[in-house]
C-alpha positions in Angstrom: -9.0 -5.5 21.8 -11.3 -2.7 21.6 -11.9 -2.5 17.4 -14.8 0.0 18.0 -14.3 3.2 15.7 -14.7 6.7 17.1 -17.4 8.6 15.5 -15.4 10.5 13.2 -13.7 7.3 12.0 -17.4 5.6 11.5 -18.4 8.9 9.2 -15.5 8.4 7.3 -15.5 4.9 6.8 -19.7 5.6 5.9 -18.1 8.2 3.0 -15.7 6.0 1.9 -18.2 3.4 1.7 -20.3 5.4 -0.2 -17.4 7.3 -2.6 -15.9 3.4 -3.7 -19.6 2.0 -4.4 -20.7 5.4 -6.8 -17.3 6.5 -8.5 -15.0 3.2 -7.9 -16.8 0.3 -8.5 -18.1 1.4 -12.3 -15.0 1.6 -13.8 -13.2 -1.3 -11.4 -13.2 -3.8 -14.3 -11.8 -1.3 -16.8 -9.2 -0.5 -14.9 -8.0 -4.0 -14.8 -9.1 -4.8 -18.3 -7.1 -2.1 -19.5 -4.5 -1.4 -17.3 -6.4 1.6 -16.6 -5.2 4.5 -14.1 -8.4 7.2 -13.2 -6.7 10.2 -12.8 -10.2 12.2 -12.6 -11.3 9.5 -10.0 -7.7 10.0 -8.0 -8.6 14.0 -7.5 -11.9 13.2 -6.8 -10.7 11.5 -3.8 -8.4 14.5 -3.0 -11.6 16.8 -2.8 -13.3 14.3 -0.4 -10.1 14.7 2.0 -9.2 10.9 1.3 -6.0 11.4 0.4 -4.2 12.7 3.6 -5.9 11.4 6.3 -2.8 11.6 8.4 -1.3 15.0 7.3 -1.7 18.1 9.2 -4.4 19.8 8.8 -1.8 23.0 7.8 -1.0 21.5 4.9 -4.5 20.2 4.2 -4.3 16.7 5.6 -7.4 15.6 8.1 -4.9 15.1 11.2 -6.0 12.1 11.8 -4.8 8.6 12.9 -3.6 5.5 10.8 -7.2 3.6 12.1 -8.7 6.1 9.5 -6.3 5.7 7.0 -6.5 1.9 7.0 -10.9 2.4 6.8 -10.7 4.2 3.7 -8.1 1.7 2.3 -10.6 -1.2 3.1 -13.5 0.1 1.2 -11.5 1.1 -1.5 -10.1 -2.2 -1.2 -13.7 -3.6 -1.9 -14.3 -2.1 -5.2 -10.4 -2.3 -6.3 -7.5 -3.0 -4.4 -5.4 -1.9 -7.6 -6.9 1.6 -6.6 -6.3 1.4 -3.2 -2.7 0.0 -3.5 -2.3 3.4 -5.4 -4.0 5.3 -2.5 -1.6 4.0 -0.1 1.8 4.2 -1.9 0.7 8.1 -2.4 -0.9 8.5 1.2 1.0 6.5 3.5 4.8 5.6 1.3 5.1 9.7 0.0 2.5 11.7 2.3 2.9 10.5 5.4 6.2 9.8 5.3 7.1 12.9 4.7 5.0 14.6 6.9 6.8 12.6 9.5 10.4 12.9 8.2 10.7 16.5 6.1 11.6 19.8 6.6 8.7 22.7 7.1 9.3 24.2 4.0 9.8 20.4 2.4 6.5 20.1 4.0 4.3 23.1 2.6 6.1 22.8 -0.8 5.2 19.0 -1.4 2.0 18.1 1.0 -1.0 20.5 -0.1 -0.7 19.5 -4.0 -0.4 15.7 -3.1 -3.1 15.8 -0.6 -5.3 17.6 -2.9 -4.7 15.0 -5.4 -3.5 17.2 -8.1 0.3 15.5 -7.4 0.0 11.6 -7.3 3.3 10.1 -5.0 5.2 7.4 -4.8 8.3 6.1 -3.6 11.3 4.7 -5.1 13.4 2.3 -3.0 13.1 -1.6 -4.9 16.0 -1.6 -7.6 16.2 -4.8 -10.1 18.8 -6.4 -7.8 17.8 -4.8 -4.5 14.2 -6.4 -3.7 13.9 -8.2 -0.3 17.8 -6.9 0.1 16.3 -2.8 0.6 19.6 -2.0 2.0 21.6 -3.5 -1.0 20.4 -0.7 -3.7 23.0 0.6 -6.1 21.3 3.9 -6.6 24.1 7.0 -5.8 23.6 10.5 -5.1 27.2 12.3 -5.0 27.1 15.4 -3.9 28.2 18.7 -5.9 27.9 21.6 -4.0 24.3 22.9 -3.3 23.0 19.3 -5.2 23.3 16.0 -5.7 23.7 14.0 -8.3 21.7 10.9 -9.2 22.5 7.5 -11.2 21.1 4.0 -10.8 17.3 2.4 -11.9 14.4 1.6 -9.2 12.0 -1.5 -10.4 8.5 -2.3 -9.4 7.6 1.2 -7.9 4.1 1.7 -7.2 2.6 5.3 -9.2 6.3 5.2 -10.9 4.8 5.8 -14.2 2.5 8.3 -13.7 3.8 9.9 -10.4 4.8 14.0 -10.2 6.4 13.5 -6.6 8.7 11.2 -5.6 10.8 10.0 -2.7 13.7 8.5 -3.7 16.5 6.4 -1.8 19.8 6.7 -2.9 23.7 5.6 -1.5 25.1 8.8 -0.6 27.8 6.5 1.4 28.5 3.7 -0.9 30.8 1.3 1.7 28.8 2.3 4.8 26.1 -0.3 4.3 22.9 0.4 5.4 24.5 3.5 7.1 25.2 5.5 3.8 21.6 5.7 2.6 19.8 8.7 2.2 16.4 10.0 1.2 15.4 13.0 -1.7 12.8 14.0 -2.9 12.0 14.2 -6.8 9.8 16.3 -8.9 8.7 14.3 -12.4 10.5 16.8 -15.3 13.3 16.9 -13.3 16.4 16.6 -16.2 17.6 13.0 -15.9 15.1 11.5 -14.6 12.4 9.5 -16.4 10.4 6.8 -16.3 11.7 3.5 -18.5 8.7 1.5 -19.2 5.6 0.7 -17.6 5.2 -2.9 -16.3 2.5 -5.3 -17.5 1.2 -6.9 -13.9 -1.0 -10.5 -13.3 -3.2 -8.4 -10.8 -3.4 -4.7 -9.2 -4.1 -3.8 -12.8 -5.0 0.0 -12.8 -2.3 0.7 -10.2 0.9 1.9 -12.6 3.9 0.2 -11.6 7.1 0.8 -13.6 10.7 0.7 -13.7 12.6 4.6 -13.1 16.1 5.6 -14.6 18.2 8.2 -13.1 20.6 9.9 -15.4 22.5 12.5 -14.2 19.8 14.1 -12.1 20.2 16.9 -10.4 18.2 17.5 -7.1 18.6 20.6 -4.8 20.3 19.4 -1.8 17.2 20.9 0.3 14.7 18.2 -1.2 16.9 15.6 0.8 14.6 14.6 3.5 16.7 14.0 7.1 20.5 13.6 7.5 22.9 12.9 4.9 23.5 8.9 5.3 20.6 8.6 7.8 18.1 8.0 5.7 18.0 4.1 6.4 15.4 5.3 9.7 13.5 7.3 7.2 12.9 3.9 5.5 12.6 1.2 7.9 9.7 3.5 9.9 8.0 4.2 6.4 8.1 0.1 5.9 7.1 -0.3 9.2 3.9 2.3 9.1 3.1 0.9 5.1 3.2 -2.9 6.8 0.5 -1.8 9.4 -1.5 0.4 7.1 -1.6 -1.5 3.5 -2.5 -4.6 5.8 -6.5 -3.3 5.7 -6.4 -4.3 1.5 -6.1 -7.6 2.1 -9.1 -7.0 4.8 -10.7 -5.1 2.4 -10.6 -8.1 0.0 -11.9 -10.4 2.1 -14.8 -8.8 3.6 -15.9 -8.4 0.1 -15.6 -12.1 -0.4 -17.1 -13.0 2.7 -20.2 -11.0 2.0 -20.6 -12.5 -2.0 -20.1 -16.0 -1.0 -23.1 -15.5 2.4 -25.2 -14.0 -0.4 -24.6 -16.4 -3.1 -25.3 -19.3 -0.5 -28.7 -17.9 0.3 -29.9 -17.4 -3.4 -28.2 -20.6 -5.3 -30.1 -24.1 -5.4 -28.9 -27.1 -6.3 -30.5 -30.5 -5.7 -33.7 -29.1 -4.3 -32.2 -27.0 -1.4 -29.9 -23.6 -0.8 -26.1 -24.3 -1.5 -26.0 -22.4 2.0 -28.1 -25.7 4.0 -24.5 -27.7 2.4 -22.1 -28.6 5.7 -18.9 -28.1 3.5 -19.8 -24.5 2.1 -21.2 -23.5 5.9 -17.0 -24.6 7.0 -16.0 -22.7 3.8 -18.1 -19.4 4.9 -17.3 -20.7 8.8 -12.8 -20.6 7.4 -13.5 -17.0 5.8 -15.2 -15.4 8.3 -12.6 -16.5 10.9 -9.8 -15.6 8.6 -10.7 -12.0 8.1 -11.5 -11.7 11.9 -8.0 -12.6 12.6 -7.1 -10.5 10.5 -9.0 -7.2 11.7 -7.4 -8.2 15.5 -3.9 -8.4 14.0 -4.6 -4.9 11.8 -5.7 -2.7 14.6 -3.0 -4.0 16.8 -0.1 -2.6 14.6 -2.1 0.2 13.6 -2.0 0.7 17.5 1.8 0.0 17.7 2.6 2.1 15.2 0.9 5.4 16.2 3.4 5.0 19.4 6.4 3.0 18.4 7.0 2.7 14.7 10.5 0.8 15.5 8.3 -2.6 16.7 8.0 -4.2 13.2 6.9 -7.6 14.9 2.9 -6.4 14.8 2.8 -5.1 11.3 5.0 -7.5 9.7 2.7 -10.3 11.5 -0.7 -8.5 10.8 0.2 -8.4 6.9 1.8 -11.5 6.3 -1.4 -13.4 8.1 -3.8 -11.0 6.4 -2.0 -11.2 2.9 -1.7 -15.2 2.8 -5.5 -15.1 4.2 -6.8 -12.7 1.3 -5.2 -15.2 -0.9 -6.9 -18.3 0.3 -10.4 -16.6 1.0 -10.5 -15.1 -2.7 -10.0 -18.3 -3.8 -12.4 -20.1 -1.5 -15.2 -17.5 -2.6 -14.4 -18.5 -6.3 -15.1 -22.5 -5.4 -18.5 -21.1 -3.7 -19.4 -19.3 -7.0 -18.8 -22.7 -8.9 -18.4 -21.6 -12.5 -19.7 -18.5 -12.0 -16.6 -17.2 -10.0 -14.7 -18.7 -12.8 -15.9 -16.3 -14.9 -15.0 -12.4 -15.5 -18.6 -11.6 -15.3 -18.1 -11.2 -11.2 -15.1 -9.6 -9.7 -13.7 -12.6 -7.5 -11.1 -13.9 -10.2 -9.7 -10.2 -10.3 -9.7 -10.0 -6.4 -7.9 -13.0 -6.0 -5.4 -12.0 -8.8 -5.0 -8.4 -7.1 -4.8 -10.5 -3.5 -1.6 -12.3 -4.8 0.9 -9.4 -4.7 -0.1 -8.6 -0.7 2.2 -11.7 0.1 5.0 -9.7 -2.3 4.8 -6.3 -1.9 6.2 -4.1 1.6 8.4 -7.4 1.8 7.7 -10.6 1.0 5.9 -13.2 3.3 9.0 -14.9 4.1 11.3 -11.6 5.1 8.1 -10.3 7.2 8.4 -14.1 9.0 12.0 -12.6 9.4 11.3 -9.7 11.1 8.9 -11.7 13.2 11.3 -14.0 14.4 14.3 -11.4 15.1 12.3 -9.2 16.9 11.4 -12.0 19.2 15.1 -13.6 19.6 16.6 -10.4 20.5 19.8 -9.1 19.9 22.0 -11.0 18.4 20.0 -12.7 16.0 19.4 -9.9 13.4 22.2 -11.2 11.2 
């Protein structure tokens, strides 16, 4: 597979590079001591165009593919995957999303602000009992002439607590299953809704994630995005695209490893020689390096897919769940390098293998992605 980048893609990636290493990386640790969103930072990354990559360029977007998208995610990803996790839920969960799914006029009302970064996004699907079960959530939305009505709670949403634009699933078809979903969109103020607490997190500190109440909110029924009780499509492509896309953090992670632990292995002595002249840290170096170059084949494969076919989940759901699990081991393997030094909070390898933990959770778990996998490949038939 060709994982050349066009020239355009190599620029950005270059300014992405360089925006994470000057604005990011200074304040990466505060974030995560502090639980620390940058909302000055997040703008600043709207100004630089790196927060609608794949929006129109009509409603301020770059136009361009998911390949650039997932770049600017792995540098991010670097410095802080807590900041990139935000990134994406706003980019690719709400912008994209809904540059794919909405109306025109959903479209220029929502898009500029968000792409601009003066409107963070996110998306409300998880509810407290409807996790790996998406389909299952309890959420309603009755409608009452020209609106709907909303009740239920949505748990562990990405930007919930400090998001101004939201797309929210809701049951508009309560005993149709999976067919009686459908997808709004919500403005934060809106009366009834509001945001119920703020959730304290092991890793991805810096990235808000918080539990949402809907109480009697009203939404104009022209902020539902598609048809009424269709909005399980809506969802599975947007899980399909996040899979593919959110799958370059775990990259990110790694190649940020890989490059500490080389270093450290040239510089550190002990007994009279480099740590890096050591047979068993060259196979731990040999183990990361192959793990993150697996993982870049599987990335730009479903990045591929999805730009054509977002109904294949096989390649994205693979491509995370090997890059997730792979984030998880490297991090750690880059800490047994450091010795006592990656131990400590003085380098950022404890906090990337903290923040590396949740890829094997989030967009689906590991083991409902192996799902996926699995179906896909039996055919018909076996989906149940």
């Amino acid at each position: 597979m060709d994982l050349s980048l066009t020239d355009e893609e190599r620029e950005l990636q270059e300014a992405a590079r360089k925006f994470a290493r000057k604005e990011i990386q200074p304040i990466a640790d505060r974030m995560d001591r502090e639980d620390y969103f940058p909302r000055d930072v997040f703008r600043r990354l709207g100004e630089q165009g790196f927060l609608g990559v794949t929006v129109p360029t009509q409603y301020g977007g770059l136009g361009l593919s998911y390949v650039a998208q997932a770049v600017i995610l792995e540098e991010i990803a670097r410095v802080s995957p807590a900041l990139a996790l935000s990134v994406g839920a706003h980019s690719n969960l709400f912008a994209d999303n809904l540059g794919r799914n909405g109306t025109e006029a959903q479209r220029r009302a929502f898009l500029p602000a968000v792409v601009e970064g003066e409107s963070v996004g996110a998306l409300a699907l998880t509810e407290p009992n409807a996790g790996s079960d998406a389909v299952g959530l309890r959420t309603r939305a009755e409608r009452d002439g020209d609106e709907y009505v909303l009740n239920g709670a949505k748990q562990f949403i990405t930007n919930g607590p400090v998001a101004d634009s939201l797309l929210v699933y809701a049951k508009t078809a309560p005993g149709a299953g999976a067919h009686g979903i459908s997808a709004f969109l919500v403005r934060r103020g809106t009366p009834g809704f509001s945001v119920a607490r703020s959730l304290d997190k092991m890793g991805m500190r810096g990235s808000p994630t918080g539990e949402l109440a809907f109480q009697d909110c009203r939404v104009p029924a022209d902020q539902r995005v598609g048809e009424e009780n269709e909005g399980v499509r809506v969802m599975m492509s947007g899980l399909n695209v996040e899979r593919a896309v959110l799958a370059a953090i775990p990259v990110g992670i790694m190649a940020e490893c890989l490059d500490r632990s080389v270093a450290y292995s040239r510089e550190r002595e002990q007994f009279g020689q480099k740590i890096g002249r050591f047979e068993l840290i060259q196979e731990k170096l040999a183990n990361m390096y192959t793990d993150l170059a697996a993982s870049r084949q599987l990335l730009f494969a479903a990045l591929l897919q999805v730009a054509t076919d977002v109904r294949r989940m096989a390649p994205s759901a693979a491509a995370l769940t090997f890059a997730s699990e792979a984030s998880t081991r490297v991090a750690l393997e880059a800490i047994q390098v450091h010795g006592g030094y990656g131990y400590m909070r003085d380098l950022p390898l404890e906090r990337l293998a903290r923040d590396a933990k949740l890829l094997e959770i989030g967009a689906g778990t590991s083991e409902i992605r192996r799902l996926l996998v699995a179906r896909e490949l039996l055919g018909p038939g076996f989906a149940e």
